[in-house]
C-alpha positions in Angstrom: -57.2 1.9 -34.8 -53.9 0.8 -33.2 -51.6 -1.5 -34.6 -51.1 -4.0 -32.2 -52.9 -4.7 -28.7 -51.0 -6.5 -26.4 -54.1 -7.3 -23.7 -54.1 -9.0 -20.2 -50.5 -9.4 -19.8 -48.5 -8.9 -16.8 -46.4 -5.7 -17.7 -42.3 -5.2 -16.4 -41.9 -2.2 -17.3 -38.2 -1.9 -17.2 -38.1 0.4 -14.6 -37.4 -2.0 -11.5 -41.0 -1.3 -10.0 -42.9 -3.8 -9.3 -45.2 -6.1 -12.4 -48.5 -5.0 -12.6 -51.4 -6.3 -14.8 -52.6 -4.5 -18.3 -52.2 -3.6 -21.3 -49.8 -2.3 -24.0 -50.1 -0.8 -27.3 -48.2 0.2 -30.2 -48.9 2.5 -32.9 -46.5 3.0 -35.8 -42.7 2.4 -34.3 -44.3 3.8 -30.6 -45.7 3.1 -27.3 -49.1 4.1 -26.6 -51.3 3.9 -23.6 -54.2 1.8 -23.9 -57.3 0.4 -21.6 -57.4 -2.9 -23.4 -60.3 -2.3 -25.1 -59.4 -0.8 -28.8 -59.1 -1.5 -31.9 -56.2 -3.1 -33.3 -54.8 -5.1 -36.5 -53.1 -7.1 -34.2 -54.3 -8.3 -30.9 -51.7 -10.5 -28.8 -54.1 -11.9 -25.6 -51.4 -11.8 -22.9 -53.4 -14.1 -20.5 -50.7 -16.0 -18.9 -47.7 -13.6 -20.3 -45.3 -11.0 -19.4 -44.3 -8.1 -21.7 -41.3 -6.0 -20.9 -38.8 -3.5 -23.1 -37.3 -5.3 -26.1 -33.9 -6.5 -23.9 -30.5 -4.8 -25.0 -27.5 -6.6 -24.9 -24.9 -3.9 -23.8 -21.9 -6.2 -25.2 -22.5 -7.8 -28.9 -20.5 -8.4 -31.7 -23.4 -8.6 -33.8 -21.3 -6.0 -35.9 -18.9 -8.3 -37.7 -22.3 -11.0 -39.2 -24.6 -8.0 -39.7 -27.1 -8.9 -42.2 -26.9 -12.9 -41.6 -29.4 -15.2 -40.5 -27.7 -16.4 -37.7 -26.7 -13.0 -36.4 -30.8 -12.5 -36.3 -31.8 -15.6 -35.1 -29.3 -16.0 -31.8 -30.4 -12.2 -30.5 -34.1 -12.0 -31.9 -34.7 -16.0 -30.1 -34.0 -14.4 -27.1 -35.6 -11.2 -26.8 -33.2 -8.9 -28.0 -34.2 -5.8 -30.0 -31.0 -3.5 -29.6 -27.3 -4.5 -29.3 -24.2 -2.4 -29.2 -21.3 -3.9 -31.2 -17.7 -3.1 -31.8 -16.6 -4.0 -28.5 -13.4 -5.6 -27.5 -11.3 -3.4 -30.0 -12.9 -5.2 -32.8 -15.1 -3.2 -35.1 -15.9 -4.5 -38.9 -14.3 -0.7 -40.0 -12.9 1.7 -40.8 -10.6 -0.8 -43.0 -7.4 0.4 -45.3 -7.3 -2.1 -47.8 -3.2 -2.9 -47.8 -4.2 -4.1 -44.5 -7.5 -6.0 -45.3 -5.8 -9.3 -44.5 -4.8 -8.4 -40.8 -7.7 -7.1 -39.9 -10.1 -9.6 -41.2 -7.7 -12.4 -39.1 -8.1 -10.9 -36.2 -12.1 -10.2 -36.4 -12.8 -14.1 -37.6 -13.5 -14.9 -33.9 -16.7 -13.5 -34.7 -17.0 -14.2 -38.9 -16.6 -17.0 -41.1 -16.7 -14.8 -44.4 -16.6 -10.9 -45.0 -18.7 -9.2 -47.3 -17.4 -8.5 -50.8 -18.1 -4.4 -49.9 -15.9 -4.3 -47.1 -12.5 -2.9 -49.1 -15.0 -0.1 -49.4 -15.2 0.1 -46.0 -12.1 2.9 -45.7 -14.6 5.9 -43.6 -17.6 5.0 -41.1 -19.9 6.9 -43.3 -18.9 4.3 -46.0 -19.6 1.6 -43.7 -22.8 2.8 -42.3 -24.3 2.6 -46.1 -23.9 -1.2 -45.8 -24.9 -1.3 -42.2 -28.1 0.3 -43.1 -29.3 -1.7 -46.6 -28.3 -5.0 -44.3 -31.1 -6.7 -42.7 -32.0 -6.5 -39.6 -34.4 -7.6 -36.8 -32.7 -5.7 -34.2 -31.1 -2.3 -33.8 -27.4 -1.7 -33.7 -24.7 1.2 -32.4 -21.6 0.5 -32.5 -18.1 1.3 -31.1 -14.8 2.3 -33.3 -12.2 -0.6 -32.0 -8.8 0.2 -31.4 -7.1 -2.8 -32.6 -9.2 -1.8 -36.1 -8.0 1.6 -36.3 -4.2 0.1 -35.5 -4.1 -2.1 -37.9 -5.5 0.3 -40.5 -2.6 2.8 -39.5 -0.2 0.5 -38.3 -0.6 -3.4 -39.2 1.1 -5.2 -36.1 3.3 -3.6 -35.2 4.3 -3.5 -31.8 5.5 0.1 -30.9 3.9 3.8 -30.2 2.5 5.7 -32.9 4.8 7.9 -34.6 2.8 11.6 -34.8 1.4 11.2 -37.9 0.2 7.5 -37.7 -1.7 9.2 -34.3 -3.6 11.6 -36.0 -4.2 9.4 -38.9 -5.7 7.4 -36.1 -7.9 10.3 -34.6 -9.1 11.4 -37.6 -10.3 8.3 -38.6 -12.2 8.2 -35.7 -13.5 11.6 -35.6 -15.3 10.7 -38.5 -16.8 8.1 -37.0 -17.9 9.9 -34.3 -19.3 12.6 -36.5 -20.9 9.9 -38.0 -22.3 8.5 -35.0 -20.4 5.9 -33.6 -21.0 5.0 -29.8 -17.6 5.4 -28.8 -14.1 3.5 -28.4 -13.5 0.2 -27.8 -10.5 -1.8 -26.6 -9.7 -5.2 -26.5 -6.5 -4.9 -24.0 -5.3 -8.8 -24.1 -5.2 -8.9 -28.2 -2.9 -8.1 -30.5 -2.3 -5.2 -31.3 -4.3 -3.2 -29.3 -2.1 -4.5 -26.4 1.2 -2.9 -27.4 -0.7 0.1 -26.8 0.8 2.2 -23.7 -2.0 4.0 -21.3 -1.2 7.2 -22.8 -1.8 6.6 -26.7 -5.1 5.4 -25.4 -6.1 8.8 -23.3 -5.3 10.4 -26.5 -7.7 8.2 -28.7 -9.9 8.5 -25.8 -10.4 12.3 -25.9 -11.6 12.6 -29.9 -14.5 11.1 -28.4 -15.2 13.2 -25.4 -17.1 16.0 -27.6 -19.6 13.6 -28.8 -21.0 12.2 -25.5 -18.8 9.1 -27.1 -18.5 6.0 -24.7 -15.1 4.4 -23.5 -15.6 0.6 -23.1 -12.5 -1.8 -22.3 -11.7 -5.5 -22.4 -9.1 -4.5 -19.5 -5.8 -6.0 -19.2 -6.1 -8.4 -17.3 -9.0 -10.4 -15.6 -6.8 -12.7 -13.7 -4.3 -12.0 -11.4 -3.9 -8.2 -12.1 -7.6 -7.2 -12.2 -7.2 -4.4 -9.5 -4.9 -2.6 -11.6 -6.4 -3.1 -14.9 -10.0 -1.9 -13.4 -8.0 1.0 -12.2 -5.8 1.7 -15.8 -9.4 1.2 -17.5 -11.2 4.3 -15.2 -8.2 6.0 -15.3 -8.4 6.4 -19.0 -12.1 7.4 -18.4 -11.2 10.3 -16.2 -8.2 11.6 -17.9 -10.4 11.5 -20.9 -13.5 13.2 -19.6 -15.6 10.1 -20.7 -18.2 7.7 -19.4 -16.6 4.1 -19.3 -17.7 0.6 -19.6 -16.1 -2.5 -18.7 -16.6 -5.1 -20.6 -17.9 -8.7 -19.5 -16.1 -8.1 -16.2 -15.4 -10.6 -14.3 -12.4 -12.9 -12.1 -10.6 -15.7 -14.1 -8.8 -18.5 -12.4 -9.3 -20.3 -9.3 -6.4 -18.5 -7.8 -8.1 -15.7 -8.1 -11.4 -16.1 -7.5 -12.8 -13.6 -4.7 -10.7 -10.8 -6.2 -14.1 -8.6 -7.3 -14.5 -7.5 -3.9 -11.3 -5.2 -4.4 -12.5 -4.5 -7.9 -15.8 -3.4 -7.5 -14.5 -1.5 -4.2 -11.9 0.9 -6.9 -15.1 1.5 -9.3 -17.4 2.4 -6.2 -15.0 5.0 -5.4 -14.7 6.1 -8.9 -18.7 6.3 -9.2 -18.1 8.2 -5.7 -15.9 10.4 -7.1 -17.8 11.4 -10.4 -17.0 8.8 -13.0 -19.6 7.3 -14.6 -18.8 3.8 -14.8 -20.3 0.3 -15.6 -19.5 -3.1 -16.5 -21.5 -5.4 -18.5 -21.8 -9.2 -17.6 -23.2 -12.4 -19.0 -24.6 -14.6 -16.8 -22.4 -17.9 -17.3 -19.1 -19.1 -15.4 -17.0 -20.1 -18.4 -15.5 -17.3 -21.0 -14.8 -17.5 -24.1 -12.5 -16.2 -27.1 -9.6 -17.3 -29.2 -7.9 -20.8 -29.0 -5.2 -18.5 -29.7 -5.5 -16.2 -26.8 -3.6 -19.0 -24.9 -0.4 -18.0 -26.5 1.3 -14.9 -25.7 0.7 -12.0 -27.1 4.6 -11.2 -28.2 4.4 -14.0 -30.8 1.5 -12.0 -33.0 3.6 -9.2 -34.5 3.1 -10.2 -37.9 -0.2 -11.6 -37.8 -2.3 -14.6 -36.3 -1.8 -16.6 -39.6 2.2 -16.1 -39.1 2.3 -16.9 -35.5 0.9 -20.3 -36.8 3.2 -20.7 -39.2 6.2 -20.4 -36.9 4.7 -23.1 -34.8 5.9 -25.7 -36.9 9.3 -25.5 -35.3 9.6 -27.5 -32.5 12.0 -25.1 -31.2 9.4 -22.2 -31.3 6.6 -25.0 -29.8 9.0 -25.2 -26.5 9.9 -21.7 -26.0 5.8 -20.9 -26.3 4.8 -24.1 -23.7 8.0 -22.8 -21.2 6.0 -19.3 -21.3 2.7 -20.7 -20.8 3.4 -23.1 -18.0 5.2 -20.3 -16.1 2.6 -18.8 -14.1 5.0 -15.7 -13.5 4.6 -14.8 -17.8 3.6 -11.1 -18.1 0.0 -11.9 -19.7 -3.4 -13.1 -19.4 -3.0 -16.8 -19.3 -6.0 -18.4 -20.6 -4.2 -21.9 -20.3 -3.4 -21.7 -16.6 -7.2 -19.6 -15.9 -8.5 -22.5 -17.4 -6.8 -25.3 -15.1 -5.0 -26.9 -17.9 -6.2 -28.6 -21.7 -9.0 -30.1 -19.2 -10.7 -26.8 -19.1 -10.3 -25.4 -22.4 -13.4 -26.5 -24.7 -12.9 -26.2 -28.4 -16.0 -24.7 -30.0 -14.9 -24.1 -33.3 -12.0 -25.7 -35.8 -12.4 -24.9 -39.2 -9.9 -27.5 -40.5 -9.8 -30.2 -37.6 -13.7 -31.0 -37.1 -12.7 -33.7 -34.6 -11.7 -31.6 -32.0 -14.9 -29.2 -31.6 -17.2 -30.5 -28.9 -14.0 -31.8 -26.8 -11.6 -30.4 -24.6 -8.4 -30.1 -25.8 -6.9 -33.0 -23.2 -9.7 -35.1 -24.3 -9.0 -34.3 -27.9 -5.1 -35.2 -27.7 -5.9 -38.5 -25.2 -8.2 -39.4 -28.2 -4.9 -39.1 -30.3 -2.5 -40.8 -28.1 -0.7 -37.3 -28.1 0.5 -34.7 -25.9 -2.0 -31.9 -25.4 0.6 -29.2 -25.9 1.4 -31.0 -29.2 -2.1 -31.3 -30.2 -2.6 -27.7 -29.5 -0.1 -26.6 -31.6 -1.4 -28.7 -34.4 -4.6 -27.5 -33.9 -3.1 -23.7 -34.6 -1.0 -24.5 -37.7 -3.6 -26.3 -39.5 -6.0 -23.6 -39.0 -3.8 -20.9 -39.4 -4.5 -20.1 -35.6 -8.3 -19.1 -36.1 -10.2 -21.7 -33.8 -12.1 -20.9 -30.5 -12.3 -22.0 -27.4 -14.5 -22.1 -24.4 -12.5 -21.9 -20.7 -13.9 -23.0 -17.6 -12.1 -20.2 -15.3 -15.0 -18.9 -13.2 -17.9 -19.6 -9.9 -20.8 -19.3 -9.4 -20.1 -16.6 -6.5 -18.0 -14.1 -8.0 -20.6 -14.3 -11.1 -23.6 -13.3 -8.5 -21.6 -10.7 -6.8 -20.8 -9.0 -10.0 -24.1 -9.0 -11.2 -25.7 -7.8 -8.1 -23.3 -4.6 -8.2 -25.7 -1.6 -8.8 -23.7 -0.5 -11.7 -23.8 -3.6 -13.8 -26.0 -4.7 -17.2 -26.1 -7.9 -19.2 -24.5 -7.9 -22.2 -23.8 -11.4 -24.1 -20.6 -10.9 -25.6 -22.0 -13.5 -28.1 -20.1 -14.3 -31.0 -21.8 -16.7 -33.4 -20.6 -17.6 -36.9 -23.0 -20.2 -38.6 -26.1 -21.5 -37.8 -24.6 -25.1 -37.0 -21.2 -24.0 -35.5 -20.6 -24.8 -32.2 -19.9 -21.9 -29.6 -20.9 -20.5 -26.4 -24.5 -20.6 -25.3 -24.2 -16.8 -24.1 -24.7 -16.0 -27.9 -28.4 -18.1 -28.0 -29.3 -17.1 -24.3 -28.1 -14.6 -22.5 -30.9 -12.5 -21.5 -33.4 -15.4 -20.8 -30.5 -17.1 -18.8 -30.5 -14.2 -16.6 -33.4 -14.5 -15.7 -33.5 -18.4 -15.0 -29.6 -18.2 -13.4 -30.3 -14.9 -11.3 -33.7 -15.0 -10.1 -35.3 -18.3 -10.8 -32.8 -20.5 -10.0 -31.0 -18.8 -7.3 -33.0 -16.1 -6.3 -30.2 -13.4 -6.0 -32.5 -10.6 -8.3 -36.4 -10.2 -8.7 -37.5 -10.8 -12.6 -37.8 -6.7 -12.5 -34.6 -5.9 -11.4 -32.9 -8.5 -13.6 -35.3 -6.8 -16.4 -34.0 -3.2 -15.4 -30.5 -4.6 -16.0 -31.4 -5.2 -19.6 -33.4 -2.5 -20.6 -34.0 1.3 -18.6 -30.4 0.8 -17.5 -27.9 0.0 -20.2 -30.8 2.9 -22.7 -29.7 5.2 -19.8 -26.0 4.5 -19.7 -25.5 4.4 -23.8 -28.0 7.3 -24.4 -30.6 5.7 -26.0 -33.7 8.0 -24.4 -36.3 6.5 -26.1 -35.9 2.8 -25.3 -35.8 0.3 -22.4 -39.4 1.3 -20.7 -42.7 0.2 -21.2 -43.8 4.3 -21.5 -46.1 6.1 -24.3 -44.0 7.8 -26.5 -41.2 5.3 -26.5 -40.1 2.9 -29.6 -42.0 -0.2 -29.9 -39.3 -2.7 -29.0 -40.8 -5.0 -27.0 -40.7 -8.7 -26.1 -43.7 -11.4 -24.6 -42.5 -14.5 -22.8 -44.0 -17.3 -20.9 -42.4 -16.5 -17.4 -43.5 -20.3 -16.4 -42.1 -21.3 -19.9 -39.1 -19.2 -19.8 -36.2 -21.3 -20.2 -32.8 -21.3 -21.7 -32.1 -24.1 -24.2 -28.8 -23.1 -24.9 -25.3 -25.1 -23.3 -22.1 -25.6 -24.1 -22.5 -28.9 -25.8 -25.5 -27.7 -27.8 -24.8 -23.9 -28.0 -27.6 -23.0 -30.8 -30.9 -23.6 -29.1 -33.2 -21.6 -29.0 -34.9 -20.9 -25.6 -38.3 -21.2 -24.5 -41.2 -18.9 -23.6 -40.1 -16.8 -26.1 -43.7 -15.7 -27.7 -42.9 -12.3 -29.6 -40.5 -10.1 -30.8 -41.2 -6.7 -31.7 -39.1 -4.4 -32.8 -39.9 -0.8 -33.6 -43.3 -1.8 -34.1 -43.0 -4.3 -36.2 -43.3 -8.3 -34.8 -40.1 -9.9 -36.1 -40.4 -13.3 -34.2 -42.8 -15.7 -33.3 -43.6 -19.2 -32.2 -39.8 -19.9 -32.7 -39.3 -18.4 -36.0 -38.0 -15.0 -37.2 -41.4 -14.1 -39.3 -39.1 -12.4 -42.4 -39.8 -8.7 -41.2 -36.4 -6.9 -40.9 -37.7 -3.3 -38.5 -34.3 -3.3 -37.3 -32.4 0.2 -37.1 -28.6 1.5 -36.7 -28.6 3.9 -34.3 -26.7 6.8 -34.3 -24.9 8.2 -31.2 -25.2 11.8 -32.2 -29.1 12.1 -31.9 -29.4 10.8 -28.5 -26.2 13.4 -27.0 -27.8 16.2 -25.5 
């Protein structure tokens, strides 16, 4: 006897090829190949459904809520059964406890609270032994973050490495790695992983080479100087000797718009020339990240929470707006990508509730009050944690992107509390690419937009054993409702749950159904090691 039938379905295998009708069945945490006619404890009539691979979401920062409910219940709702975190430079360790402060201000774009262990967290290995006890209904890898490992070595400081802070550095994440890390992350546009030159990150780059480790970026720039940041971000990849990922690429600002022809020309040529690369993508035209990401990044050298505090000089508040209105400023202008307050969308505001659900022009129109004013308020009364939601892509680019052979859906969904606003990318990213890309606008097939969330991104971050419907692979599956299938989540209402969602398995064991996570917690953290040939 099996443990659970899945019978009369249609079956995407995650492969690309075509749906066919049959059945599935699972056995323990596997795959096996059934007729449809045994014996099982479970049997799930698929009459009217689809099954596919459980989908992976190439870009989470499932990471820094591991263990919550809401960290569950925004990937499992939609399908999700594996997600790779510590992206962006952000990773919840390794930590040095002088520096606990800094670090946990910079990762509270994805955490309300920090668990009481995490001074502990001073080696990978220490961190993996609360990774593992945490709860889970998906699996997790995760990358090493570079602005983690600076602050650990370095606080904020904006300068190279001296030697020894370097290979304090490496050897912090050579234990990682040993310990089974994915890779190296960087977040290129926060502080202080941006005072980092090219070179320091080659260096960083290379502990991970001997450990089939993965390089993945948040570039530079995605604005006006996306060319060259595609082309720093490979660069390091090649000098390195390691496969890269670019994270959630896409174009920012009107001005700009068009400008991933020329990108996605350099990383053809790259591919072409023997570099693996790929980018990740959510399927949505509006980003987001920190409210404070609109400032620049010179005013962070001590910390988000004293950046804030010097806004309460009015002298500081005009040099900062002269820098931000100048589109010629050296950075990646979230206030000008956006189009002005009009197009910057406040999601969350710990200490000024009024603001969240409204732009920050209609927030400050509300108050009679200049939105440069209001914007500064809003980052000294919060100590500068808030975030934001910018309205800086189209449609277009976002199609082109996604229809590039080398690119996989990742949500880069960050979600804090169950009933905190955010962006919907966090609720429903991989059922939204479905409905955006093929049943809405017909630019992918279901399979290929399935491929794009399971064989492919298992292939790229060596995970052998998952993303196809094949006996002998993990159980991580999911069965929707294709008629059903429907994304819930929006901007206004981020925390919906989509649709057509029927059941969640993961390594065998059904974690969700009819809406709910059913309390079963099969979720794994994978290590990188086991999966390197």
């Amino acid at each position: 006897m099996i443990d659970i039938l899945i019978k009369n379905v249609m079956v995407v295998d995650g492969t690309g090829a075509p749906a066919y009708r049959g059945s599935v069945g699972v056995s323990g945490d596997k795959i096996v190949s059934v007729s449809g006619t045994e014996a099982a404890k479970k049997v799930i009539e698929g009459e009217g459904l689809y099954v596919s691979p459980g989908f992976i979401d190439a870009h989470s920062h499932g990471d820094l809520i591991l263990g919550d409910e809401c960290a569950r219940l925004c990937k499992t709702s939609q399908g999700v059964t594996t997600e790779i975190g510590g992206q962006c430079g952000l990773s919840a360790a390794p930590v040095v406890p002088t520096h606990l402060e800094l670090v946990q201000g910079q990762l509270s774009v994805g955490a309300l609270k920090f668990p009481d262990d995490m001074p502990n967290w001073t080696s990978y290995s220490r961190y993996l032994e609360y990774a593992d006890a945490a709860p889970k209904t998906a699996n997790i890898k995760s990358y090493v973050g570079h602005s983690t490992l600076r602050i650990a070595v370095m606080g904020f400081d904006n300068r190279e490495p001296t030697a020894q802070e370097m290979d304090t550095m490496k050897s912090l994440l050579k234990e990682a790695m040993e310990n089974g890390a994915a890779g190296f992350s960087t977040g290129l546009i926060y502080t202080p992983c941006c005072y980092a030159t090219t070179e320091e990150i080659v260096e960083l780059a290379k502990v991970i080479k001997p450990y089939g480790g993965i390089y993945a970026s948040h570039m530079r720039n995605e604005s006006y100087d996306s060319v060259k940041a595609v082309e720093e971000t490979i660069e390091i990849g090649r000098r390195a000797g390691v496969p890269v990922f670019i994270s959630h690429h896409k174009i920012l600002g009107k001005a700009n718009w068009g400008m991933q022809k020329q990108t996605l020309a350099v990383i053809q040529r790259a591919i072409d020339e023997g570099v693996q690369v790929t980018c990740d993508q959510y399927p949505y035209p509006r980003n987001m990240t920190h409210l404070n990401a609109c400032i620049p990044p010179w005013h962070f050298t001590e910390g988000v929470a004293k950046m804030a505090e010097r806004l309460e000089d009015p002298a500081m508040r005009a040099k900062i707006r002269q820098e931000m209105e100048d589109p010629a400023s050296e950075y990646d202008n979230y206030y000008i990508n956006a189009g002005g307050w009009e197009g910057v969308f406040v999601s969350s505001s710990p200490n000024t509730p009024g603001v969240v659900g409204k732009t920050v022009a209609e927030y400050a129109a509300q108050l009679g009050q200049d939105p440069f004013e209001t914007f500064f308020d809003i980052m000294v009364e919060n100590k500068g944690v808030s975030s934001a939601v910018y309205s800086s892509m189209c449609d277009e680019d976002v199609f082109e992107i996604a229809q590039f052979p080398h690119t996989v859906i990742g949500s880069d969904g960050l979600t804090r509390a169950l009933d905190e606003k955010g962006h919907p990318r966090a609720y429903g990213t991989c059922p939204r690419a479905i409905c955006y890309y093929h049943k809405e606008n017909h630019v992918m097939t279901l399979e290929e937009v399935v491929r794009k969330m399971t064989s492919m991104p298992a292939a790229r971050l060596g995970m052998p054993t998952k993303g196809v419907i094949r006996e002998g692979y993990d159980a991580d599956l999911v069965v929707f409702n294709y008629e059903n299938l429907h994304d819930r989540a929006t901007y206004t209402c981020s925390n919906e749950l989509t649709d057509g969602i029927e059941y969640v398995i993961v390594n065998g064991g059904i974690v969700y159904h009819d809406k709910k996570l059913t309390g079963i917690n099969t979720g794994r953290v994978l290590r990188h090691f086991s999966n390197v040939a």
